[in-house]
C-alpha positions as CSV (number, residue, x, y, z in Angstrom):
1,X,91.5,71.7,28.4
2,X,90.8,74.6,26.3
3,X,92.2,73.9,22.5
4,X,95.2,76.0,21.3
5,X,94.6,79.3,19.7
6,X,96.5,78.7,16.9
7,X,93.6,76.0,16.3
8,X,90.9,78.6,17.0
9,X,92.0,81.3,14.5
10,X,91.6,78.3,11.9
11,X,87.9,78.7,12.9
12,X,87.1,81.8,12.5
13,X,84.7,81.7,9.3
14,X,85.8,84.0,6.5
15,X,83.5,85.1,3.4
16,X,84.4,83.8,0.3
17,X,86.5,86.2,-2.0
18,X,83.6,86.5,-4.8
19,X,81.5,87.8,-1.9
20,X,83.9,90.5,-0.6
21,X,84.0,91.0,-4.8
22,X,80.8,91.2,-4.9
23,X,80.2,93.5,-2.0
24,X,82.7,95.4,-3.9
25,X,81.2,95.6,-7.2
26,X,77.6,96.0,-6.2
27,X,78.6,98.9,-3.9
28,X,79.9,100.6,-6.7
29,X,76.7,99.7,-9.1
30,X,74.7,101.0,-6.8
31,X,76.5,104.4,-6.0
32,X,76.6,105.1,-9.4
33,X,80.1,105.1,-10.0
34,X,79.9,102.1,-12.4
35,X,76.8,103.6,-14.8
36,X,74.2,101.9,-16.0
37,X,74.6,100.5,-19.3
38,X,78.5,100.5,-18.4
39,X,80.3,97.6,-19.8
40,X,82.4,95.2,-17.3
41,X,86.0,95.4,-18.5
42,X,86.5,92.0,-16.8
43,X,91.0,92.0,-17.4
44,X,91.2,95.4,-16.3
45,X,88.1,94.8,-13.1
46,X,90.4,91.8,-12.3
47,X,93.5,93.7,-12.5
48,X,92.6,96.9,-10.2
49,X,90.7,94.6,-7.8
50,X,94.0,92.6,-7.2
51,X,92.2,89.1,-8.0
52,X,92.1,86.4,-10.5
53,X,89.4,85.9,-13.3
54,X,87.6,83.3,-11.7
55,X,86.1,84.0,-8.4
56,X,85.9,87.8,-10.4
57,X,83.7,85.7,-12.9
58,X,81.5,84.0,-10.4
59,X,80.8,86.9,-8.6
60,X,79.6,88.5,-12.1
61,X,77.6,85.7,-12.8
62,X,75.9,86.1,-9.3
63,X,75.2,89.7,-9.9
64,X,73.2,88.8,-13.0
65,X,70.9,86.5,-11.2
66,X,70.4,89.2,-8.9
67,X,69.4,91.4,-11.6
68,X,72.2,93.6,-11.5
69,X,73.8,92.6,-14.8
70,X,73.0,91.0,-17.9
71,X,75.9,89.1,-20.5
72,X,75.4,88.9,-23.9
73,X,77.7,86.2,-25.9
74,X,81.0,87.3,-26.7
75,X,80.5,90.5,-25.4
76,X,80.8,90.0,-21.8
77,X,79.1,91.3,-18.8
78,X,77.1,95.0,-18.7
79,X,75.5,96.9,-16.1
80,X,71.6,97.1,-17.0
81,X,70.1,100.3,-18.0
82,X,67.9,101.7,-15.7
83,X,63.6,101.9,-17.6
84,X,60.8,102.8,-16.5
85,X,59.0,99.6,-17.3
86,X,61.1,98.4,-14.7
87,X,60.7,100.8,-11.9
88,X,56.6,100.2,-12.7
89,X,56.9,96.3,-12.2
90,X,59.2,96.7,-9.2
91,X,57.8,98.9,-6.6
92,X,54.7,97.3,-6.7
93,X,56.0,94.1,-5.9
94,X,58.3,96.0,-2.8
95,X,55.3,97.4,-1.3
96,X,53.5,94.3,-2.0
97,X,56.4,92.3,0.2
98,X,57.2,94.7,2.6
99,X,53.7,94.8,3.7
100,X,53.8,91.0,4.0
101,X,56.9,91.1,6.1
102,X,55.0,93.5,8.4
103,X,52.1,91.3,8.8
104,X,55.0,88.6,9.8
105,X,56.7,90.8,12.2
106,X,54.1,90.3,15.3
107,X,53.5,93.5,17.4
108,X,56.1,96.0,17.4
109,X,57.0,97.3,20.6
110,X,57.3,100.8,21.9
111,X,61.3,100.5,22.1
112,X,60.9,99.7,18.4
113,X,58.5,102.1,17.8
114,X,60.7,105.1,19.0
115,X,63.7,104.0,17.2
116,X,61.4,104.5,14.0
117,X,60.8,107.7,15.3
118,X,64.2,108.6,16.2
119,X,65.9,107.0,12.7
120,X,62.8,109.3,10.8
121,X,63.9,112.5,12.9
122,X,67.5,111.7,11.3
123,X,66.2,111.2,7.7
124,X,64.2,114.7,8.3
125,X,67.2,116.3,9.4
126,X,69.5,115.0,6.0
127,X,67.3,115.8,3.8
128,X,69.3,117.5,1.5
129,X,72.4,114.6,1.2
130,X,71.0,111.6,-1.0
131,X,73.4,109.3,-0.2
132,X,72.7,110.0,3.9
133,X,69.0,109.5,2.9
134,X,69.2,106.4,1.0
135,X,70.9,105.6,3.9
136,X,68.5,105.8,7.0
137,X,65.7,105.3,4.7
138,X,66.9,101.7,4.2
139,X,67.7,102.1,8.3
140,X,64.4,102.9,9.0
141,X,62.4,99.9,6.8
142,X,65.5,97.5,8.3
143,X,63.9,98.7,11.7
144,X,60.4,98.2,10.7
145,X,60.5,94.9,9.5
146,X,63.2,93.4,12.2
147,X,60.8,91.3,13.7
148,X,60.0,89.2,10.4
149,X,61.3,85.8,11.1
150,X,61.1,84.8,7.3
151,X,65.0,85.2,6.7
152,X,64.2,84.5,2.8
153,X,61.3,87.2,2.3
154,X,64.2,89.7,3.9
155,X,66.7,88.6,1.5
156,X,64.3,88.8,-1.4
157,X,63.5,92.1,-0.4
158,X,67.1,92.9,0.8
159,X,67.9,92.4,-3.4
160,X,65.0,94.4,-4.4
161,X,65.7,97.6,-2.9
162,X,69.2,97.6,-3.8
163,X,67.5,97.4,-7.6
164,X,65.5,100.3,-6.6
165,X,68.5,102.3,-4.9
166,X,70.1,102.3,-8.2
167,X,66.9,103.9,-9.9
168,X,67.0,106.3,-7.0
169,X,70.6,107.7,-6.8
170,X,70.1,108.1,-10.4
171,X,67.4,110.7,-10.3
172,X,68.9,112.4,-7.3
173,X,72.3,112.8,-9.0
174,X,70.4,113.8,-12.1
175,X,67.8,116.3,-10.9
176,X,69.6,117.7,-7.8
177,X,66.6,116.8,-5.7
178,X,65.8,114.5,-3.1
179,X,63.3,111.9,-2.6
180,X,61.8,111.8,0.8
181,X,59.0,110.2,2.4
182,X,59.3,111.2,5.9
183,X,55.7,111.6,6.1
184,X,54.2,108.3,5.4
185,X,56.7,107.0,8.1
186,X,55.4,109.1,10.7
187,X,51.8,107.5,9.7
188,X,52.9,104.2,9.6
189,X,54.2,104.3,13.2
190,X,51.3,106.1,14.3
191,X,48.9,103.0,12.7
192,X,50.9,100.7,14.8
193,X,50.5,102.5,17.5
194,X,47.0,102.3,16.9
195,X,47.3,98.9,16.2
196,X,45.8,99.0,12.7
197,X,48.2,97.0,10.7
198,X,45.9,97.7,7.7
199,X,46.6,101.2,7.8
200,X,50.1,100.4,8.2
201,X,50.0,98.5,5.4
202,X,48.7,100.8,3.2
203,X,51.0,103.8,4.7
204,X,54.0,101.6,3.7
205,X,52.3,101.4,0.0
206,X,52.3,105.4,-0.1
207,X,55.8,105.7,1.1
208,X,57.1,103.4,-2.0
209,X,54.7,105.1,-4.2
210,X,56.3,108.3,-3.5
211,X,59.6,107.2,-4.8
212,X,57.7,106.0,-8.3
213,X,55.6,109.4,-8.4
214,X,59.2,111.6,-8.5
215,X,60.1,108.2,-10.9
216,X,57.8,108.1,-13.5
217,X,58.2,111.4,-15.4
218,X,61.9,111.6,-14.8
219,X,62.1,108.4,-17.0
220,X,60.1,109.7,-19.5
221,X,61.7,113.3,-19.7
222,X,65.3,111.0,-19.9
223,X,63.4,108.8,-23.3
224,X,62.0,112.2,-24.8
225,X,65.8,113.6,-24.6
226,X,67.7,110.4,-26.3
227,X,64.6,110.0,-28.9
């Protein structure tokens, strides 16, 4: 005899509220529309978020592990600036895991291999809407990688490209222009088709380098105009 549904709805799993929060906040972190450097207003966050300090707090405190925020004693919660020493240190290490979680994926099938095609046709075709891009460039590594079994390599990777989103939508909103790598995709699938996962590999480098190449003087023309 089946159990009441009333019983059942008790079941259904809901996320906690500092993780809707969070979703909430980091969204907005990394669209921009809480600047780097911003400081967190926690009253008024709490306030026009319609929740109380605490799980407002604990989702704060979980975007500064995540190296979204830092908190400084008596001053509260800030967004982090965006440098360029961190940019350097951090698409290395993407590249460095993404190529990892390729190895880990086992061999990619032609369904697969078309959907990277397809998602890449997309990204060619919105190449002048950043926040499209960012988009189905994300859709396109989420495709690549889908066969990794390592849920905790995806999740570490997951947390560093959101890091280097917010780098990204900066320069695009910034300079007008958009980063896009469509190229190295199309030689990455073409690798695996070939079944040279070194290639691959070193394809998926490129593409991440391209972002750090439009990167690296845009950081340095932003520190030669506040110095």
């Amino acid at each position: 005899m089946g159990k009441p549904a009333a019983e059942d709805s008790l079941r259904i799993p809901r996320a906690p509220l500092r993780s809707e929060i969070r979703r909430i906040l980091l969204d907005r972190i990394l669209q921009g529309l809480i600047p780097p450097g911003t400081s967190i207003n926690e009253s008024e966050l709490s306030a026009s978020l319609g929740v109380s300090r605490t799980p407002l707090r604990e989702a704060l405190l979980g975007l500064e592990r995540e190296g979204f925020l830092t908190s400084e004693a008596g001053r509260g919660f800030s967004v982090l600036p965006l440098t360029l020493r961190d940019a350097e240190e951090l698409y290395p290490i993407l590249w460095t895991l993404e190529g990892a979680a390729l190895e880990a994926s086992g061999a990619i099938d032609p369904e697969r291999l078309a959907e990277l095609r397809a998602v890449n046709g997309e990204l060619k075709r919105a190449d002048r809407d950043a926040a499209e891009t960012l988009r189905l460039d994300r859709q396109w590594h989420d495709v690549l990688l889908r066969g990794c079994g390592n849920a905790r390599l995806l999740a570490l990777i997951d947390t560093l490209k959101d890091q280097a989103r917010r780098s990204e939508t900066a320069y695009m909103k910034c300079s007008g222009r958009v980063i896009l790598s469509t190229q190295q995709h199309e030689e990455v699938v073409k690798a695996l088709e070939r079944g040279d996962r070194t290639a691959a590999r070193l394809e998926l480098e490129r593409n991440w380098r391209v972002s750090l190449e439009f990167l690296v003087p845009w950081f340095g023309r932003r520190s030669g105009s506040t110095s």
